[in-house]
C-alpha positions as CSV (number, residue, x, y, z in Angstrom):
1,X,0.0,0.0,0.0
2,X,1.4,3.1,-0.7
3,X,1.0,6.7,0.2
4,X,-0.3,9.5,-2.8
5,X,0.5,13.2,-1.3
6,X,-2.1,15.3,-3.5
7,X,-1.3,18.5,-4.7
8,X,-3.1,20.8,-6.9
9,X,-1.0,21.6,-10.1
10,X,-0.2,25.0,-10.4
11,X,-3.1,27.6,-11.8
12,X,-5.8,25.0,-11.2
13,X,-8.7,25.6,-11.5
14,X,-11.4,24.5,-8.0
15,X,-14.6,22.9,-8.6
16,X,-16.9,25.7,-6.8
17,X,-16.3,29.2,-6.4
18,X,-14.9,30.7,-3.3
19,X,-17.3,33.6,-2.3
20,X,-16.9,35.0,0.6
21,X,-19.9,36.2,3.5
22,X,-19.3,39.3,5.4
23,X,-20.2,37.7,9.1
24,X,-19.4,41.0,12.0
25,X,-19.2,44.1,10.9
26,X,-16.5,46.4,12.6
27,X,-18.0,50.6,13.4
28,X,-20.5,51.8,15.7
29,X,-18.5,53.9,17.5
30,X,-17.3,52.0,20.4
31,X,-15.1,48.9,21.3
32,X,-14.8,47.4,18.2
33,X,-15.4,50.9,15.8
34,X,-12.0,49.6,14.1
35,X,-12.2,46.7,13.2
36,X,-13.2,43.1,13.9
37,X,-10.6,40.5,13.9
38,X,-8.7,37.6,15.0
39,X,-11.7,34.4,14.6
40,X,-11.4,31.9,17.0
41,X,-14.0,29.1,17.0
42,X,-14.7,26.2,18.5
43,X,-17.8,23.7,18.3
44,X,-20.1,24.6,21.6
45,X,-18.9,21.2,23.8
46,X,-22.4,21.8,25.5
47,X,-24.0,20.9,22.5
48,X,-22.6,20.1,19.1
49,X,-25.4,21.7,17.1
50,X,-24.0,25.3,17.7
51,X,-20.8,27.1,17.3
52,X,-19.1,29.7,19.7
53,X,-16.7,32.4,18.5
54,X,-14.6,34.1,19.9
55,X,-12.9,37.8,18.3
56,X,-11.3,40.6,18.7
57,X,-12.3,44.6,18.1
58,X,-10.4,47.7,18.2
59,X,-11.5,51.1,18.4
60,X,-10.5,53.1,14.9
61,X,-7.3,55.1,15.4
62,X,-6.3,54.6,19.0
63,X,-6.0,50.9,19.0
64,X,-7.7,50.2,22.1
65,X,-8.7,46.7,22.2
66,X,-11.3,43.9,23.4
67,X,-12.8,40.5,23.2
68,X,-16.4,39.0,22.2
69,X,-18.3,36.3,21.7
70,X,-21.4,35.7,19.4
71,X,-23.0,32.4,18.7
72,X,-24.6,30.0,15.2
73,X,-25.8,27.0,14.3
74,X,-23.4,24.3,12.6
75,X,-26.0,24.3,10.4
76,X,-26.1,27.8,9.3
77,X,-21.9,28.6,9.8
78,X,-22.0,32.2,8.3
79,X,-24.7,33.4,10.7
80,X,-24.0,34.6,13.2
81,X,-25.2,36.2,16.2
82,X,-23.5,38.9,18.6
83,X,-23.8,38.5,22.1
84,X,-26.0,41.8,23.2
85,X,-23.0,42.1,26.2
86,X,-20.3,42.6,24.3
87,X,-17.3,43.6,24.5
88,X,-16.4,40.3,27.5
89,X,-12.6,40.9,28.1
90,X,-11.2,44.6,28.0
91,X,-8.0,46.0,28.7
92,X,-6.8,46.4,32.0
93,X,-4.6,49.8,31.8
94,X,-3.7,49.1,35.3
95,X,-1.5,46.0,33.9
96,X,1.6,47.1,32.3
97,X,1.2,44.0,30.0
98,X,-1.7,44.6,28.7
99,X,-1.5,48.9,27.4
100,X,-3.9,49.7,25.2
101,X,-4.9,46.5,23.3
102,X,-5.9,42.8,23.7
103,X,-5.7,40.8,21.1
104,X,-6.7,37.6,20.5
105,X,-4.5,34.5,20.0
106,X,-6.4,31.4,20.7
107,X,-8.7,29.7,22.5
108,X,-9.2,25.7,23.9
109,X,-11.3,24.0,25.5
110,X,-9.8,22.4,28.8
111,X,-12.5,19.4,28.8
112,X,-10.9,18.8,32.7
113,X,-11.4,21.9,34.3
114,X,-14.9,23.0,31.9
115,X,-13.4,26.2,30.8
116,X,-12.5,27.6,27.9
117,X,-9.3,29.1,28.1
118,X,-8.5,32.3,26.3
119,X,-4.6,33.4,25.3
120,X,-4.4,36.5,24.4
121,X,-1.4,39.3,23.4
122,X,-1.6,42.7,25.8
123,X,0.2,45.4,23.8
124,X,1.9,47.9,25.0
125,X,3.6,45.2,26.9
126,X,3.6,42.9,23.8
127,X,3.4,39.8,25.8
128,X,1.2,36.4,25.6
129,X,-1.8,36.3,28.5
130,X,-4.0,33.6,29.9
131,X,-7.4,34.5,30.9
132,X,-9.9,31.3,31.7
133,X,-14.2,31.0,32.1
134,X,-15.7,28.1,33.0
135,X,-18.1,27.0,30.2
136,X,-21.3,26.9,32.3
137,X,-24.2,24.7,31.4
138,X,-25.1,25.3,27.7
139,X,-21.5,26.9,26.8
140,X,-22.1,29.8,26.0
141,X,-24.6,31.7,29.0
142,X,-22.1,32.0,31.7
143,X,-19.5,32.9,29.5
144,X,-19.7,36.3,31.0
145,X,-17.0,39.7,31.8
146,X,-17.5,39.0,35.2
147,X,-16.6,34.9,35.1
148,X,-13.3,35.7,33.6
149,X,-10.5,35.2,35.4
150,X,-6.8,36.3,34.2
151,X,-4.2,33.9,35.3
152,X,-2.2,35.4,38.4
153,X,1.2,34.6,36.5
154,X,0.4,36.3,33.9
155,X,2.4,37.1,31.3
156,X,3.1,34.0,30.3
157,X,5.1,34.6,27.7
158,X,7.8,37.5,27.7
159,X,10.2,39.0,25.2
160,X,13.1,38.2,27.3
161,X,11.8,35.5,29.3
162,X,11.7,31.6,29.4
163,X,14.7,30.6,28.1
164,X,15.2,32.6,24.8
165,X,16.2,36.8,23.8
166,X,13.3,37.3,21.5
167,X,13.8,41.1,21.4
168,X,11.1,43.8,22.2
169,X,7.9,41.6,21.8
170,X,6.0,38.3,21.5
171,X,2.9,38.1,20.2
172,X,0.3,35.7,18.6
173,X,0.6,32.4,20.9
174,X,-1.1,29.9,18.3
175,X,-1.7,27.4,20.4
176,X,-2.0,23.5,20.0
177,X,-2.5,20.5,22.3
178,X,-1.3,16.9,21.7
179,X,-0.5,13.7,23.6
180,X,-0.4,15.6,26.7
181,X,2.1,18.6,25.7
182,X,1.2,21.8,24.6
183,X,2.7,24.2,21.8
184,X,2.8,27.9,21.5
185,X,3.7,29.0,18.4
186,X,4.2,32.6,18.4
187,X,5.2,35.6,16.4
188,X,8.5,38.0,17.8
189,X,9.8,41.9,16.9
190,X,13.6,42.2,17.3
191,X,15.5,44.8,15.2
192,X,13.3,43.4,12.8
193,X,9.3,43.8,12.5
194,X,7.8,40.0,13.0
195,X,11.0,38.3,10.8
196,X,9.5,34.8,11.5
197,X,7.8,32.3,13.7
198,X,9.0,30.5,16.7
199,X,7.9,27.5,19.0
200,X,7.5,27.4,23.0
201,X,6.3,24.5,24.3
202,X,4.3,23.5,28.2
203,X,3.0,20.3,29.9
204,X,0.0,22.2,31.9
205,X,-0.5,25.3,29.6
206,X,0.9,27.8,32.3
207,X,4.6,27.3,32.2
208,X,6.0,28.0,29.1
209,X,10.1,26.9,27.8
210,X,10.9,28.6,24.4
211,X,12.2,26.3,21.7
212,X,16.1,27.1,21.1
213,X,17.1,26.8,17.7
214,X,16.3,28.5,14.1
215,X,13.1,30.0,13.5
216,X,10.5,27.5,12.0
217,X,9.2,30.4,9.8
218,X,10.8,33.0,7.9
219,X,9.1,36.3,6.1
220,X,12.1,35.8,3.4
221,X,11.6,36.6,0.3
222,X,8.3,36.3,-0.3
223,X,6.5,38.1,3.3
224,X,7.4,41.1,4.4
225,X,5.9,40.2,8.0
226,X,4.6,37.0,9.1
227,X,1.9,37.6,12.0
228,X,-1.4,35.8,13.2
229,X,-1.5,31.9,12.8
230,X,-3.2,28.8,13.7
231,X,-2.2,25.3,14.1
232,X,-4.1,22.3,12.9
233,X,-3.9,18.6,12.5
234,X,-5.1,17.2,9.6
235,X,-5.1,13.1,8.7
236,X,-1.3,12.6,10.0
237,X,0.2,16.1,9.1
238,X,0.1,19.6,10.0
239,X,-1.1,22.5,8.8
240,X,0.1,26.5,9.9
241,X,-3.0,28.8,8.6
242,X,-1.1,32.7,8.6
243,X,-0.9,35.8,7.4
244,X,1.9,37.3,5.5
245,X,2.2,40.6,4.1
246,X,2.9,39.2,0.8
247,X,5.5,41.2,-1.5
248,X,5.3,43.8,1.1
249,X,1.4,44.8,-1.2
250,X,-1.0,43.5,0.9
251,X,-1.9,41.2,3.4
252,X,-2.9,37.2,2.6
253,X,-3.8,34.6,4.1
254,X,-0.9,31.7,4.0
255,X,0.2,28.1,4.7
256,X,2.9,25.8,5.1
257,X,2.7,22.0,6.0
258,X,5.2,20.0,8.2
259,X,4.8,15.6,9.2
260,X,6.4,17.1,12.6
261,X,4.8,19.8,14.9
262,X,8.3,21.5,15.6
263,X,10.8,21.0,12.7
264,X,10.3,20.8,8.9
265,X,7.6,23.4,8.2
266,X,7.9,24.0,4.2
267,X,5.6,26.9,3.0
268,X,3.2,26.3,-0.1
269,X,2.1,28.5,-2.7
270,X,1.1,32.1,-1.5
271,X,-1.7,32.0,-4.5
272,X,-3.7,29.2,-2.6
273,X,-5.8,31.3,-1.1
274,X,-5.9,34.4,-3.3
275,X,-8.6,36.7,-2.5
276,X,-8.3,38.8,-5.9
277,X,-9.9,35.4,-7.5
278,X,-12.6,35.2,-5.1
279,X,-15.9,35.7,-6.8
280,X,-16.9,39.4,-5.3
281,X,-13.6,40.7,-4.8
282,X,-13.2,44.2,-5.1
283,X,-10.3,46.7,-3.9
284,X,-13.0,48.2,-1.5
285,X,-13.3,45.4,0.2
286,X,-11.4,42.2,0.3
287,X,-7.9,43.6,-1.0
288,X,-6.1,43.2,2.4
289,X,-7.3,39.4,4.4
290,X,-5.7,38.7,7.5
291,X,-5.8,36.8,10.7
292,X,-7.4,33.9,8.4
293,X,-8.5,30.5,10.5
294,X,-9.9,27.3,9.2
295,X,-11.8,25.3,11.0
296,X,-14.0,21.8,9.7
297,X,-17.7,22.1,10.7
298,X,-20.5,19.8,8.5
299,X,-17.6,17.7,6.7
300,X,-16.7,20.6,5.4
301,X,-13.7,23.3,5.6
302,X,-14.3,27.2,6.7
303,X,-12.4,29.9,6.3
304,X,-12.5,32.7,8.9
305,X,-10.9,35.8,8.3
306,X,-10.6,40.0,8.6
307,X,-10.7,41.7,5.5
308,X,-9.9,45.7,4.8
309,X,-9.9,48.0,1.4
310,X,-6.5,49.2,-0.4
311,X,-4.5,51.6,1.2
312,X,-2.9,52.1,4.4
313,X,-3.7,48.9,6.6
314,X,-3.5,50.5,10.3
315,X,-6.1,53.1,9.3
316,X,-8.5,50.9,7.2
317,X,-11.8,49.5,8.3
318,X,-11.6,45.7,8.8
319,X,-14.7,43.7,9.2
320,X,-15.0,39.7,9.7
321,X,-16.0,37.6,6.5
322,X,-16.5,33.4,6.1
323,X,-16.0,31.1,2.9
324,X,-16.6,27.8,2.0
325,X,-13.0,26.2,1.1
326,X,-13.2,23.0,1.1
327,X,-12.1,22.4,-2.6
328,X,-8.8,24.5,-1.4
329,X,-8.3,22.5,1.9
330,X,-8.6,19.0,0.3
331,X,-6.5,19.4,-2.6
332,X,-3.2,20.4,-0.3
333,X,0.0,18.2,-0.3
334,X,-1.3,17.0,3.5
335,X,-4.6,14.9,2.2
336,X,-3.6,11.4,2.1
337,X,-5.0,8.8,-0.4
338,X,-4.2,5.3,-0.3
């Protein structure tokens, strides 16, 4: 029996369109006025008919940032509905790692303790944070402001700390849990703005030891920046989901594949998931897509992601958008077939 690494040949064309849904707007005025950003979902553990997400917003200018949630059926993945308390975790300004911003890295479900537990980078500080909530009942009531609690040895992750110089900041804990050990894969700023991606690695989730050695990403030569990222498992290989300011034009969403979760990562092509082929693209709209997350819900592959028109990134409008690509995720070189 052999093994058959499928890969789509290059310029192929997919059997469906990609079209994408607008699913939270970014404005009104307040916490998320901004932009909208940074999709973290997860399938509600209370019951497996809905979905849960968790985002990020940031107020337009300023950068002042917080967390929500909003809720949908698996059946209906693209609509969704925001929770009428919003925004759930704000900055503390009293905590000099967290400033002015909370972003929002990832989010697990700790199936032992019943709570979901949020990482998150505090910027000025430009450190990685753990907040936790217990789940509650139907997952998704008691998830509440006043039910988080941030971890008291918090930062968890520091520029200079746990074994490793990583410069000025580190950002974006993309985090991943297997066989009882926990990864952190996380963005850095040095003399250089976000060069590349490193690994940390925990057994309880708390107590982090950076990974010595080179970088498992690099922005060279075809990024600019590498940023926001997720981690995924799919059949026996991996898959890193990120964004990449791609020929230093605009952001896109990105991937590269690895058979080991911390060594071999190979990038593929930065055209897989090209927005300006997406059937409603328009500069207005869709020419920058970032923080992009893909997640498996009805048998089939989503795409989560922020989206922004041309022009100067930091002070464009970004709102949240879905799209059905399944045809993209099952033609990559990590499908097996026998």
């Amino acid at each position: 029996m052999c093994c058959v690494i499928q890969t789509p040949a290059q310029g192929a064309e997919l059997a469906s369109p990609l079209i994408p849904v607008k699913i939270i707007s970014c404005g009104g005025g307040g916490w998320k006025d901004g932009q909208v950003q940074e999709p973290c979902l997860l399938v509600n553990p209370k019951d497996t008919n809905k979905l849960i997400l968790f985002y990020a917003g940031m107020t337009l200018g300023d950068g002042v940032g917080c967390h929500g949630k909003a809720w949908a059926n698996v059946s209906e993945p693209f609509n969704w509905h925001e929770d009428n308390h919003n925004p759930l975790l704000q900055n503390d300004p009293h905590l000099a790692w967290e400033g002015g911003s909370l972003r929002l890295d990832s989010v697990l479900y700790n199936d032992a303790l019943d709570e979901y537990w949020v990482y998150y980078t505090g910027g000025y500080g430009d450190s990685v944070n753990l907040a936790t909530c217990p789940a509650g009942p139907d997952g998704y009531s008691a998830v509440t402001t006043a039910h988080f609690k941030r971890y008291e040895g918090n930062p968890i992750l520091t520029p200079k700390g746990q074994g490793r110089d990583d410069g000025n900041c580190v950002s974006q804990g993309a985090v991943f849990r297997e066989r009882g050990r926990w990864y952190m894969f996380y963005s850095y700023r040095n003399d250089k703005i976000l060069p590349g991606i490193r690994l940390a690695t925990a057994t309880d989730g708390k107590h982090w030891t950076k990974v010595p050695g080179p970088d498992l990403l690099s922005a060279a030569p075809e990024q600019r920046y590498l940023e926001w990222h997720q981690v995924y498992k799919i059949d026996n290989r991996y898959l890193l989901l990120y964004e990449g300011y791609n020929g230093g034009v605009r952001w896109g969403a990105d991937l590269a594949v690895s058979t080991n979760l911390t060594n071999g990562w190979k990038k593929l092509r930065v055209d897989l998931f090209d927005q300006t082929k997406w059937q409603n693209y328009s500069n207005e709209t869709l020419f920058h897509v970032a923080t992009p997350a893909i997640y498996r819900i009805g048998n089939r592959w989503r795409l989560y992601f922020q989206a922004a028109p041309a022009g100067e990134y930091t002070s464009q409008h970004w709102n949240l958008w879905g799209l059905d690509c399944d045809d993209v995720v099952r033609q990559l070189p990590i499908y097996q077939a026998n």
